[in-house]
N, C-alpha and C positions, 0 to 999 in steps of 0.2 A: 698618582694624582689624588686631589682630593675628591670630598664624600658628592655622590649624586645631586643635580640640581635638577628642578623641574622648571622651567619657564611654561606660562601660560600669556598667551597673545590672541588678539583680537584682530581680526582679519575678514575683509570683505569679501562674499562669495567667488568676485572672480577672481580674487589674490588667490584663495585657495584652489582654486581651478588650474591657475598658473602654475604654480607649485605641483599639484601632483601630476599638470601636462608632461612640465619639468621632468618630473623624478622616472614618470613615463617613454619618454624620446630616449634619456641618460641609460634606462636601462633596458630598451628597448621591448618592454613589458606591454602591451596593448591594455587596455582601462575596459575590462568587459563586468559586466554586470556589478552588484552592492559593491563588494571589497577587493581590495586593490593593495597588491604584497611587493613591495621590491626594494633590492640592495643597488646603490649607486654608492662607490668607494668606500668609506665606513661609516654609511647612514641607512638607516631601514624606515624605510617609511610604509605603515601600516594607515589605509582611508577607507572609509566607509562612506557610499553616498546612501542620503536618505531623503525623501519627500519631504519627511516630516519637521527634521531639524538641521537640512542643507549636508552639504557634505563637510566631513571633520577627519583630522589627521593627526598621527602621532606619528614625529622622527624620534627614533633612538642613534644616539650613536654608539658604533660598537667599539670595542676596548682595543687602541692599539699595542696590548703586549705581545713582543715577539714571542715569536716559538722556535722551541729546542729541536725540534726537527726540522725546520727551515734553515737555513745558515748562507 
């Protein structure tokens, strides 16, 4: 595929809430203190809550190339 994109979005606090609720239930990760790690199918989503500047997230998604040892 081709070269990496980054999108940047604007999103109200409780969209974002929803979202990592989301990514939370999906991978049945509980949401305990600052930072919040988890894989649902080929997405990682990394969030951080803060007082200071609400809580923010990055989804990466990961590279669907097969592998030589799977078959």
């Amino acid at each position: 595929s081709g070269p990496q994109k980054n999108l940047e979005i604007v999103l109200t606090g409780d969209e974002i809430e929803e979202i990592i609720d989301f990514f939370s239930r999906e991978s049945r990760i509980p949401r305990v203190g600052g930072v919040f790690r988890a894989i649902v199918n080929n997405l990682i989503i990394t969030a951080i809550e803060s007082d200071f500047g609400g809580p923010r997230f990055v989804i990466t998604k990961i590279s669907q190339m097969p592998s030589r040892y799977l078959t």
